[in-house]
py3Dmol code that shows the C-alpha trace and the ligand (Angstrom):
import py3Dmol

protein = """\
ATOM      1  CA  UNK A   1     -47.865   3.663  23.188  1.00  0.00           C
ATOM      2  CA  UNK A   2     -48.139  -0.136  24.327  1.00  0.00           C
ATOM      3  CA  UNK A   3     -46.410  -2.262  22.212  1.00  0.00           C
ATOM      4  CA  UNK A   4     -48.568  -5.083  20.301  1.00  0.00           C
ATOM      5  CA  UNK A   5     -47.954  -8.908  20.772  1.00  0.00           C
ATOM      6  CA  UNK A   6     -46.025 -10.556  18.605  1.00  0.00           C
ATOM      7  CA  UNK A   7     -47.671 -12.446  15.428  1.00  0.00           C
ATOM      8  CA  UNK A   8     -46.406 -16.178  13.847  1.00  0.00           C
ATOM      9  CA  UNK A   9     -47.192 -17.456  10.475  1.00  0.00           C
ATOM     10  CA  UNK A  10     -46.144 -20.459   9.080  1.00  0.00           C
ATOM     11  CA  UNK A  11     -46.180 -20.468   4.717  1.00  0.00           C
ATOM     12  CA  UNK A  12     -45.587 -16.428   4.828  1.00  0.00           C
ATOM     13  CA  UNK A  13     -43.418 -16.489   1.924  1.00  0.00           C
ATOM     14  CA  UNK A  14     -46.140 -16.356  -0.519  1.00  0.00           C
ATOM     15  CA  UNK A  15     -49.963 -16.096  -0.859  1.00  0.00           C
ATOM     16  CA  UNK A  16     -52.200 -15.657   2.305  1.00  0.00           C
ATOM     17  CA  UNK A  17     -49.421 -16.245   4.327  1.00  0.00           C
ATOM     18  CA  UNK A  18     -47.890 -13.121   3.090  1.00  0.00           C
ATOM     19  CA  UNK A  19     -50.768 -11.392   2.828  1.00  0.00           C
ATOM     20  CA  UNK A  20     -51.581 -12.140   6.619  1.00  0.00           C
ATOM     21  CA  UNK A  21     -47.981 -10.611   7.341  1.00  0.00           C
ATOM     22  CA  UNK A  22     -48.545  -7.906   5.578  1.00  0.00           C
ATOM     23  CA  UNK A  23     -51.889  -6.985   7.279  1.00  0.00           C
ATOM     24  CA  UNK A  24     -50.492  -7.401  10.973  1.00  0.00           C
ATOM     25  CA  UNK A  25     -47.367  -5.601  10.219  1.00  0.00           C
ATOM     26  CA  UNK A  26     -49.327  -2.682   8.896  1.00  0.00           C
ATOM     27  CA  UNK A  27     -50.965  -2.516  12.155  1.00  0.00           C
ATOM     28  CA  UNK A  28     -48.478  -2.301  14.132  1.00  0.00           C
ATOM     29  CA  UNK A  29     -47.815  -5.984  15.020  1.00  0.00           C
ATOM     30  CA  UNK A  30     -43.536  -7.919  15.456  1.00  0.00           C
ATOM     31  CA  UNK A  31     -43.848 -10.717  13.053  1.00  0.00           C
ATOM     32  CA  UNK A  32     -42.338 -13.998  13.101  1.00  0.00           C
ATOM     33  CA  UNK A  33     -42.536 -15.032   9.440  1.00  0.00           C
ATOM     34  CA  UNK A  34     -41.629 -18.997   8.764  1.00  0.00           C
ATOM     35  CA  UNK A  35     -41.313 -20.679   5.760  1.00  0.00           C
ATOM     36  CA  UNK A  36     -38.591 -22.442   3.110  1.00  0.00           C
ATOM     37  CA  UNK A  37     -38.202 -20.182   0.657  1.00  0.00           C
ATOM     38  CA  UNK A  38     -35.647 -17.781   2.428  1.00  0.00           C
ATOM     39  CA  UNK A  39     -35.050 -14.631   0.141  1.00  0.00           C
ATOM     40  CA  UNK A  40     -39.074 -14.516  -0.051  1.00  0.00           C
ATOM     41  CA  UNK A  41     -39.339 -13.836   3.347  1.00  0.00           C
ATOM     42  CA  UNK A  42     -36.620 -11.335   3.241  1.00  0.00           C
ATOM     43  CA  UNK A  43     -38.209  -9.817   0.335  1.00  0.00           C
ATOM     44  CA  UNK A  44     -41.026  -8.732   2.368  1.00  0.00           C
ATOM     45  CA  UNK A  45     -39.010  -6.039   3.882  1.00  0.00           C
ATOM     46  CA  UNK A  46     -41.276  -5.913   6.660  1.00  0.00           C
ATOM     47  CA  UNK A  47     -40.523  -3.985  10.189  1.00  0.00           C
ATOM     48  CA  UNK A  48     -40.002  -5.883  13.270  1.00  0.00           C
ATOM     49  CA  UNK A  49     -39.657  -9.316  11.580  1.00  0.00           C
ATOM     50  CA  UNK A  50     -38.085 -12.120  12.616  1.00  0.00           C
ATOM     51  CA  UNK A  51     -37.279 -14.311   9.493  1.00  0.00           C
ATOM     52  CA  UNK A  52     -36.423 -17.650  10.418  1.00  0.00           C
ATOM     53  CA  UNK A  53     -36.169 -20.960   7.411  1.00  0.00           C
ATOM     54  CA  UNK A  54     -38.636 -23.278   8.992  1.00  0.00           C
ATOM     55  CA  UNK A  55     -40.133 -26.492   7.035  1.00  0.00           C
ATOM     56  CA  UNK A  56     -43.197 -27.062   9.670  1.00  0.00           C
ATOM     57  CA  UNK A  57     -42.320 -30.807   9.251  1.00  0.00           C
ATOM     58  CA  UNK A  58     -39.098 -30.000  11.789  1.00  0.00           C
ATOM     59  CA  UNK A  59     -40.447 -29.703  15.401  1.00  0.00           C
ATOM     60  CA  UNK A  60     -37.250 -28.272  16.890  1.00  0.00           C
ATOM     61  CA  UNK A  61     -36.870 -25.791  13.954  1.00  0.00           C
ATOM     62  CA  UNK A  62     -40.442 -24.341  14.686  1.00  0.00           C
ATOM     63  CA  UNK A  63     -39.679 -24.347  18.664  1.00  0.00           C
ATOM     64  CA  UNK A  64     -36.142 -22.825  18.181  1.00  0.00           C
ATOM     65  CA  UNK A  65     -38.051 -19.830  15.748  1.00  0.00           C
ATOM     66  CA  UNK A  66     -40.662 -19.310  18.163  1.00  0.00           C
ATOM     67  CA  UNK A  67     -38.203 -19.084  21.476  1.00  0.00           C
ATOM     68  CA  UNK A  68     -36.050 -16.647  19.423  1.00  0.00           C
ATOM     69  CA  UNK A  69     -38.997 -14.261  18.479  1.00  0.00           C
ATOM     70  CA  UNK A  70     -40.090 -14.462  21.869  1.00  0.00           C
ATOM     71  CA  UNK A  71     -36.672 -13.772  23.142  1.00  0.00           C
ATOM     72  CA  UNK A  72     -36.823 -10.430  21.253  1.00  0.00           C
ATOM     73  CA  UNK A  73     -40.523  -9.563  21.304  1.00  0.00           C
ATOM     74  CA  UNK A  74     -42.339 -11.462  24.218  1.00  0.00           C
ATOM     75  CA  UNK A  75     -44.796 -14.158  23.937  1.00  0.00           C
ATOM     76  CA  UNK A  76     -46.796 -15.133  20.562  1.00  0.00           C
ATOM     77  CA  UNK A  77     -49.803 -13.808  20.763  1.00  0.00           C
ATOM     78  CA  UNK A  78     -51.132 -15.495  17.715  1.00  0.00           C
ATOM     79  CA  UNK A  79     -49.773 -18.642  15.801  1.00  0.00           C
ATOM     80  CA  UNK A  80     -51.352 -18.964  12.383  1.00  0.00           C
ATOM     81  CA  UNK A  81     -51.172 -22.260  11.098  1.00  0.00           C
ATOM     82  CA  UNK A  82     -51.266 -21.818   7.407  1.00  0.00           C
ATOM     83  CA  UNK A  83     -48.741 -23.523   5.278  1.00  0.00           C
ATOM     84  CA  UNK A  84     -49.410 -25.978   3.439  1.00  0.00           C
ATOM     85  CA  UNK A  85     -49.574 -27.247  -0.055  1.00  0.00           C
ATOM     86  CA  UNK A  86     -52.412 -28.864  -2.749  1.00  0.00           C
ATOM     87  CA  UNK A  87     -51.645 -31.618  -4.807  1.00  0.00           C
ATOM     88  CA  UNK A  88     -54.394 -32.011  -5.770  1.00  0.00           C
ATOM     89  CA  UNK A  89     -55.409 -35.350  -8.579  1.00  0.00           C
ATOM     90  CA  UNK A  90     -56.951 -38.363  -9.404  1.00  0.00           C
ATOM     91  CA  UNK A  91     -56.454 -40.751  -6.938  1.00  0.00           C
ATOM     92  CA  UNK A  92     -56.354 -43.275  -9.422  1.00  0.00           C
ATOM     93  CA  UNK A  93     -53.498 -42.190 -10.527  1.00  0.00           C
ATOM     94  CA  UNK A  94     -51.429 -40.107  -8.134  1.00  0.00           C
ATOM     95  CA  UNK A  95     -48.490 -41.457  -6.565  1.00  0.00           C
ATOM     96  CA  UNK A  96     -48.225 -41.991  -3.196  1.00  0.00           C
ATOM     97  CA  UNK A  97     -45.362 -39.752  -2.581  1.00  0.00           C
ATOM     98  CA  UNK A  98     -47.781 -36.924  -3.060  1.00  0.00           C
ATOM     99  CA  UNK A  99     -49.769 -38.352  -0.329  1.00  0.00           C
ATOM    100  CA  UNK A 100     -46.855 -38.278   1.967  1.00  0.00           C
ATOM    101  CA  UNK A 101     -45.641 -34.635   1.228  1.00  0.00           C
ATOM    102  CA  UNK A 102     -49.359 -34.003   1.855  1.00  0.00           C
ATOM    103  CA  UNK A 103     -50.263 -35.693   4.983  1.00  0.00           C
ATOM    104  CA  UNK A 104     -47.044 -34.548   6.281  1.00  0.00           C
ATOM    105  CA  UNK A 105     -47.534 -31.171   5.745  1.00  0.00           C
ATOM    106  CA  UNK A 106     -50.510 -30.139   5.915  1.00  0.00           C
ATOM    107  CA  UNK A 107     -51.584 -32.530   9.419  1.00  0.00           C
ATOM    108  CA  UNK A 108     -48.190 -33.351  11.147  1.00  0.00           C
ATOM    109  CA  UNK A 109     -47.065 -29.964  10.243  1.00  0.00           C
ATOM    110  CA  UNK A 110     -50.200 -28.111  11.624  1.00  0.00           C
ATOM    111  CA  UNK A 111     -49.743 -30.298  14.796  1.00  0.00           C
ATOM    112  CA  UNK A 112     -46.487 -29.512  15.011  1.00  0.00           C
ATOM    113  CA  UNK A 113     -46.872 -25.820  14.649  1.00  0.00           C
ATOM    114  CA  UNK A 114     -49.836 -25.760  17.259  1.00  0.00           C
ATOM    115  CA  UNK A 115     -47.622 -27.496  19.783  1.00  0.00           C
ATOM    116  CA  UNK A 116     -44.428 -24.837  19.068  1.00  0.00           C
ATOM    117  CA  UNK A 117     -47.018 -22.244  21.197  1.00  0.00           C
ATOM    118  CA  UNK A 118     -49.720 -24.108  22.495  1.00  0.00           C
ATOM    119  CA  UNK A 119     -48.455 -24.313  26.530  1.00  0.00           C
ATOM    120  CA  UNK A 120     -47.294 -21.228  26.430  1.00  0.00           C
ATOM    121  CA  UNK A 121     -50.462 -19.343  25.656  1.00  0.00           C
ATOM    122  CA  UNK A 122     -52.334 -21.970  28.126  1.00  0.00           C
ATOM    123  CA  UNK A 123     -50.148 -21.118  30.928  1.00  0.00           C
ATOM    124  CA  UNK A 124     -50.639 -17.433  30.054  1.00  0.00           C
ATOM    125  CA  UNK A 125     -54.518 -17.659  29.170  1.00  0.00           C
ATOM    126  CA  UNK A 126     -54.010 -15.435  26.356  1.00  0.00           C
ATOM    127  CA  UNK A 127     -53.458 -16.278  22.998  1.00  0.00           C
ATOM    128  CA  UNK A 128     -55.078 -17.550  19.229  1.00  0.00           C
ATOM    129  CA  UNK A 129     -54.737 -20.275  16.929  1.00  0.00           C
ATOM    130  CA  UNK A 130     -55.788 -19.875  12.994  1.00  0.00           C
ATOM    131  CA  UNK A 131     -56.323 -23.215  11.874  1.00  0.00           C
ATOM    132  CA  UNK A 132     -55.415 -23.144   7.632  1.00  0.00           C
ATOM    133  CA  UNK A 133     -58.629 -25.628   6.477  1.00  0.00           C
ATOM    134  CA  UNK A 134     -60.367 -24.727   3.106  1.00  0.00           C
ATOM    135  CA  UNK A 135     -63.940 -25.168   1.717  1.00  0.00           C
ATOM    136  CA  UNK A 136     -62.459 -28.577   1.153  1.00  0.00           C
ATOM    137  CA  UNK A 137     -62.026 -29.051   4.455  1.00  0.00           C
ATOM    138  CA  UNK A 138     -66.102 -29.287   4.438  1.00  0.00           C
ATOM    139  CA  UNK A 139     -67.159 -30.694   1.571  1.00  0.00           C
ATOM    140  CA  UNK A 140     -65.263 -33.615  -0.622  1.00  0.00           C
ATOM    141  CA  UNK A 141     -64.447 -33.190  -4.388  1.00  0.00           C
ATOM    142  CA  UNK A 142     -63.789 -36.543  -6.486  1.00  0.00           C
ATOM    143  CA  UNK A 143     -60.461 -35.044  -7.879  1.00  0.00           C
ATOM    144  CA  UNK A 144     -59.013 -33.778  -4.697  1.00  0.00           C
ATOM    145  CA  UNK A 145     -59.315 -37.256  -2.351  1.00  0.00           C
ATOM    146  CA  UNK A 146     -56.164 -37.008   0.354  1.00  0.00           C
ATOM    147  CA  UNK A 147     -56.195 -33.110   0.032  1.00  0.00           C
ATOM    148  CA  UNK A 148     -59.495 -32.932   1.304  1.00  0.00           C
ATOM    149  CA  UNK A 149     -59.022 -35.902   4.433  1.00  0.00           C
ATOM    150  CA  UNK A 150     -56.212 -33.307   5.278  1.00  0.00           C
ATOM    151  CA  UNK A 151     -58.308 -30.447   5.433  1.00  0.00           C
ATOM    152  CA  UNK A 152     -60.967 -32.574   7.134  1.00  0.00           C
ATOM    153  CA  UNK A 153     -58.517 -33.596   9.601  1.00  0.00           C
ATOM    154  CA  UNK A 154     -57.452 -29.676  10.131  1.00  0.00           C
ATOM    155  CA  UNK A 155     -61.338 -28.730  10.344  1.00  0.00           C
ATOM    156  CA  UNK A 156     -61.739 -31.848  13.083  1.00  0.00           C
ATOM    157  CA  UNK A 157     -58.431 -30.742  15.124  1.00  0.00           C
ATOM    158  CA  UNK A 158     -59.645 -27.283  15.139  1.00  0.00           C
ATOM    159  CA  UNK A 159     -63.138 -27.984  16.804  1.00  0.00           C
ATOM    160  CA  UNK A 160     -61.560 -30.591  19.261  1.00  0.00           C
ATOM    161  CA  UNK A 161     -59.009 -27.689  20.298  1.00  0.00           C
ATOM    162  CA  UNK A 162     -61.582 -24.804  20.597  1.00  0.00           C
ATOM    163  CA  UNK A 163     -63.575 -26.901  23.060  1.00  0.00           C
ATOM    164  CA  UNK A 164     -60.384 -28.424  24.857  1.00  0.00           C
ATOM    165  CA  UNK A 165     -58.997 -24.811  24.647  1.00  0.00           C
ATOM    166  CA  UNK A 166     -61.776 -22.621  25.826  1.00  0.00           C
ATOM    167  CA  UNK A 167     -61.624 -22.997  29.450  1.00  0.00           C
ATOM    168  CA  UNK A 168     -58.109 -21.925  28.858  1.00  0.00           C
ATOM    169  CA  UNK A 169     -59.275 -18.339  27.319  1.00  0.00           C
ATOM    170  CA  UNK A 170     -57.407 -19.666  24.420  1.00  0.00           C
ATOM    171  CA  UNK A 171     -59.253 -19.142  21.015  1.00  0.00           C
ATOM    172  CA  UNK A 172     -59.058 -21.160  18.126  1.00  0.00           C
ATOM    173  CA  UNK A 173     -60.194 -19.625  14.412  1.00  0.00           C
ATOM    174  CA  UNK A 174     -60.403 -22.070  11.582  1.00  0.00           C
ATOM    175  CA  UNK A 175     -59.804 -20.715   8.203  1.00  0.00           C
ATOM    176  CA  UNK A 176     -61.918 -22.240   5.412  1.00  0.00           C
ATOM    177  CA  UNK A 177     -61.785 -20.225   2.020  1.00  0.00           C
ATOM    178  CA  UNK A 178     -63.155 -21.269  -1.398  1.00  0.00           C
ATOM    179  CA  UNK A 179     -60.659 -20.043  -4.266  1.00  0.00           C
ATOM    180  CA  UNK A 180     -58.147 -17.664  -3.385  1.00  0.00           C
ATOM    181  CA  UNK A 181     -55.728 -16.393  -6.130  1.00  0.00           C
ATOM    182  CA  UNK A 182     -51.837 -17.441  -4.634  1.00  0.00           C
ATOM    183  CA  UNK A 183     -49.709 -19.740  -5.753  1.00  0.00           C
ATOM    184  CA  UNK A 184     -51.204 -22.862  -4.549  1.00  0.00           C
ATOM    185  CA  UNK A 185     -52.400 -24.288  -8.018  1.00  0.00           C
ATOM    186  CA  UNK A 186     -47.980 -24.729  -8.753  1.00  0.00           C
ATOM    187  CA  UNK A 187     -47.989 -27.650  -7.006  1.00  0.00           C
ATOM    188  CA  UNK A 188     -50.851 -29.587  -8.810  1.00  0.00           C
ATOM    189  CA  UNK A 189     -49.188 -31.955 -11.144  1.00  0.00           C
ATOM    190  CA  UNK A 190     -52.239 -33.907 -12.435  1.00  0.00           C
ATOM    191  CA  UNK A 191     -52.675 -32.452 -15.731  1.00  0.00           C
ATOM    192  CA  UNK A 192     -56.377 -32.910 -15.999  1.00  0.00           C
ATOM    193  CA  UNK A 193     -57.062 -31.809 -12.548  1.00  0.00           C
ATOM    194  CA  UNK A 194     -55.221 -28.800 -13.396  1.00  0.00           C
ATOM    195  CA  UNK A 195     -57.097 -27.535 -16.450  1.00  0.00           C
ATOM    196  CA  UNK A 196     -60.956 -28.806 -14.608  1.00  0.00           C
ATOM    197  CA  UNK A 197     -60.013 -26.328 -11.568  1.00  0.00           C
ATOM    198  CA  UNK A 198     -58.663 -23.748 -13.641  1.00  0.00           C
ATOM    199  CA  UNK A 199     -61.954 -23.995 -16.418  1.00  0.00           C
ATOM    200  CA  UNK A 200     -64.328 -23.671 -12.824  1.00  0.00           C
ATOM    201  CA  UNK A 201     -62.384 -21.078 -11.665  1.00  0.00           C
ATOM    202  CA  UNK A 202     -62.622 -18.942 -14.911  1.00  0.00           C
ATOM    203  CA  UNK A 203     -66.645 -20.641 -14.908  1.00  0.00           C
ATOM    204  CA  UNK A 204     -66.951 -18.252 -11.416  1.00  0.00           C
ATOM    205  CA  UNK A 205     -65.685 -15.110 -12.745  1.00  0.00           C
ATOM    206  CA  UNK A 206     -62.010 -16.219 -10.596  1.00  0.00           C
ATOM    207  CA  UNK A 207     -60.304 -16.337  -7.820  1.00  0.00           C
ATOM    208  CA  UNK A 208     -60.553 -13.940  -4.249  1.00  0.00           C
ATOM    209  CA  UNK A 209     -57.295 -11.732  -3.475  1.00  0.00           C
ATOM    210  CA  UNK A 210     -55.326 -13.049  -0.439  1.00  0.00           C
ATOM    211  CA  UNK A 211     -55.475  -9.327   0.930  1.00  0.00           C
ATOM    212  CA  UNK A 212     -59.696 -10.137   1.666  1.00  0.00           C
ATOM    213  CA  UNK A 213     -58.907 -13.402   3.611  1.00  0.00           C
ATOM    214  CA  UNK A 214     -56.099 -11.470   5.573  1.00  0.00           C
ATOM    215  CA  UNK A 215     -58.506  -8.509   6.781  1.00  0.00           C
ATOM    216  CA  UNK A 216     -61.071 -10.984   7.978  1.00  0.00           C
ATOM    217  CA  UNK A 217     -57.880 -12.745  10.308  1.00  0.00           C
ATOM    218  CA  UNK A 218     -56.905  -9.476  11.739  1.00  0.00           C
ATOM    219  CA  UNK A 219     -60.386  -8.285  12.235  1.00  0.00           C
ATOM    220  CA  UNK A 220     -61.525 -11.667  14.000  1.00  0.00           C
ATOM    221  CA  UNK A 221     -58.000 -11.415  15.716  1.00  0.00           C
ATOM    222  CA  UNK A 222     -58.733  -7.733  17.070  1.00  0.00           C
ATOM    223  CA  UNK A 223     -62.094  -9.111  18.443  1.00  0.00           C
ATOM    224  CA  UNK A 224     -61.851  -8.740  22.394  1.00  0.00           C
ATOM    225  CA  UNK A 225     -60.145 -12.253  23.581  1.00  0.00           C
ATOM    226  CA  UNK A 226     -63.159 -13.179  25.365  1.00  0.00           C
ATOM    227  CA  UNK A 227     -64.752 -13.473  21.912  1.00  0.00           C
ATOM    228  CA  UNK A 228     -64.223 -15.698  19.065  1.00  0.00           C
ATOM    229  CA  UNK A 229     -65.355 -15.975  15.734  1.00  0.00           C
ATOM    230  CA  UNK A 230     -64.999 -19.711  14.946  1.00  0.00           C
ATOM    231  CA  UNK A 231     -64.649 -20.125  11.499  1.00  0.00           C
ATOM    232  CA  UNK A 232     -64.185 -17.752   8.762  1.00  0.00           C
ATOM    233  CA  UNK A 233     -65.572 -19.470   5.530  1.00  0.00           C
ATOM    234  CA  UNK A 234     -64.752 -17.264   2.379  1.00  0.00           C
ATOM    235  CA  UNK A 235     -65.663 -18.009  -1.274  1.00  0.00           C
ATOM    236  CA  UNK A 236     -66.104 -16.481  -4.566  1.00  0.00           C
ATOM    237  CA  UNK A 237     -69.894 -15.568  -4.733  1.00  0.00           C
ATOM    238  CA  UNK A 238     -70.742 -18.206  -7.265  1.00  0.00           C
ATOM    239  CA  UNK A 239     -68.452 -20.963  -6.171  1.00  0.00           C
ATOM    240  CA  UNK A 240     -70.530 -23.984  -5.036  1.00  0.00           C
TER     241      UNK A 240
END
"""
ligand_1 = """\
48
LIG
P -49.107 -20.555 -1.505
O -48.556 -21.707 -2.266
O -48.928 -19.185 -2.045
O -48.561 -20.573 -0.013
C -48.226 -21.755 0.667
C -47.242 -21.396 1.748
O -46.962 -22.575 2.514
C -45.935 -20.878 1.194
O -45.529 -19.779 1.951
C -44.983 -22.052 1.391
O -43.680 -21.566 1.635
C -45.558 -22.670 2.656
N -45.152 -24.050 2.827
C -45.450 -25.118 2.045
N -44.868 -26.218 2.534
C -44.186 -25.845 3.642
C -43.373 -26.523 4.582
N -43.129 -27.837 4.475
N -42.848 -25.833 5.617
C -43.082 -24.502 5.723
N -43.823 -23.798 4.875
C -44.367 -24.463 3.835
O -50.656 -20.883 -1.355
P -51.798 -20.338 -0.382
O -51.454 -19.048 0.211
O -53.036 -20.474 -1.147
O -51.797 -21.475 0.732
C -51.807 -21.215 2.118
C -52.757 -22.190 2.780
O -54.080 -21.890 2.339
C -52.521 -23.666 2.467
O -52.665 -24.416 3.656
C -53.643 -23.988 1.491
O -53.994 -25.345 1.523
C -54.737 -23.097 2.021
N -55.843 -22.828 1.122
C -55.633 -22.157 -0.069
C -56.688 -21.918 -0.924
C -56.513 -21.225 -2.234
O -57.435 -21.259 -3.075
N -55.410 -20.565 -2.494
C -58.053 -22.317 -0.575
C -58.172 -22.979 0.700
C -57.097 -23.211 1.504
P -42.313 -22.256 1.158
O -42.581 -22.954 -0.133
O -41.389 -21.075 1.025
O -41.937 -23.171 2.264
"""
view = py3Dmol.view(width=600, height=400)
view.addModel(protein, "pdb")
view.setStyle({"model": 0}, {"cartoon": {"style": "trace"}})
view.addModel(ligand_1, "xyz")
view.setStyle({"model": 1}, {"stick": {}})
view.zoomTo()
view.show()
């Protein structure tokens, strides 16, 4: 039986991350699962892994993970871009470290984890980026200001790379789900922000398991590489 290309997330220690592992590892995929949090990644007990501690904010961390999975499995076949955090709160009166963990992460990180694969699958003219955006990554909420210019800036990359990408055979997939149940909501620390998402959430009937969003990745993912489904956009039926 052929052996299937190898698969890199970035955030797999919890939440869709983990979920994504799970889903590609069940089919048969090598992983290379990033993240900080160590012993989660471990925990996963997956086959074929290659656990490495990356913070997506260190370049030469993500390069040195990816070159060692390769080294072992071949060439990255897919690099999902999903970690990433929500701190989410009044602008008003959020301090501006938050902003920095933020903009860091969730832009200079994606960028950096797009460029640990990106000439590789160019030179190859095989390969697929998922893009981590959200449904704020489309539409702007009053409490959630720099959170959604990051996602905005994820959604903007994404389109700029599918068309700069394309005539490479390389797809890009941007993610953009409404409210997915993970552990996302730990790093809000704006009180009131806090209880208004969790009162809408419970308003909607909750959350979507991580396990949905992670099917529709592999399925777009299994798609014949000469086709590409652009964006996935995923939200509980009644969220607006
Ligand atoms: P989780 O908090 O469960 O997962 C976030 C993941 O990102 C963790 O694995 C975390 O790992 C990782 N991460 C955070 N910062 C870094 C870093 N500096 N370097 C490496 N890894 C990092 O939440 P979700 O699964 O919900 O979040 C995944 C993505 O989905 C995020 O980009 C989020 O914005 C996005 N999203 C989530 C939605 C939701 O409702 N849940 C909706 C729309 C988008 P560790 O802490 O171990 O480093």
């Amino acid at each position: 039986m052929d052996r299937k290309p190898l698969i890199a997330i970035t955030g797999a220690s919890s939440g869709i991350g983990e979920a994504t592992a799970r889903a590609f590892s069940a089919a048969g995929h090598p992983v290379l699962l990033m993240a900080r949090r160590l012993e989660r990644l471990n925990a996963l007990g997956l086959p074929d892994a290659v656990i490495r501690q990356v913070d997506v904010r260190d370049r030469a961390a993500l390069a040195a993970a990816v070159a060692d999975a390769e080294a072992e499995h071949g060439p990255v076949d897919m690099m999902f871009a999903n970690a990433g955090i929500a701190r989410l709160g009044d602008i008003g009166r959020q301090p501006p470290e938050d902003w920095d963990e933020m903009i860091d992460i969730n832009t200079k990180g994606v960028m950096n984890t797009v460029h640990a694969v990106m000439s590789g699958m160019m030179a190859r003219r095989q390969g697929t980026l998922v893009m981590m955006s959200s449904i704020a990554g489309r539409k702007v909420y009053p409490d959630h200001t720099v959170y959604c210019g990051t996602k905005f800036f994820v959604h903007a990359v994404s389109e700029s790379l599918r068309e700069y990408l394309a005539p490479h055979d390389v797809r890009v997939i941007v993610v953009s789900p409404g409210i997915i149940d993970t552990e996302v909501l730990d790093g809000v620390r704006d009180e009131t922000t806090l209880a208004n998402y969790k009162a809408n959430k419970q308003a909607i009937g909750g959350g979507i398991s991580a396990d949905v969003v992670a099917k529709l990745i592999l399925d777009a993912y299994e798609l014949p590489q000469r086709t590409i489904v652009q964006e996935i956009v995923i939200t509980p039926t009644r969220q607006k």
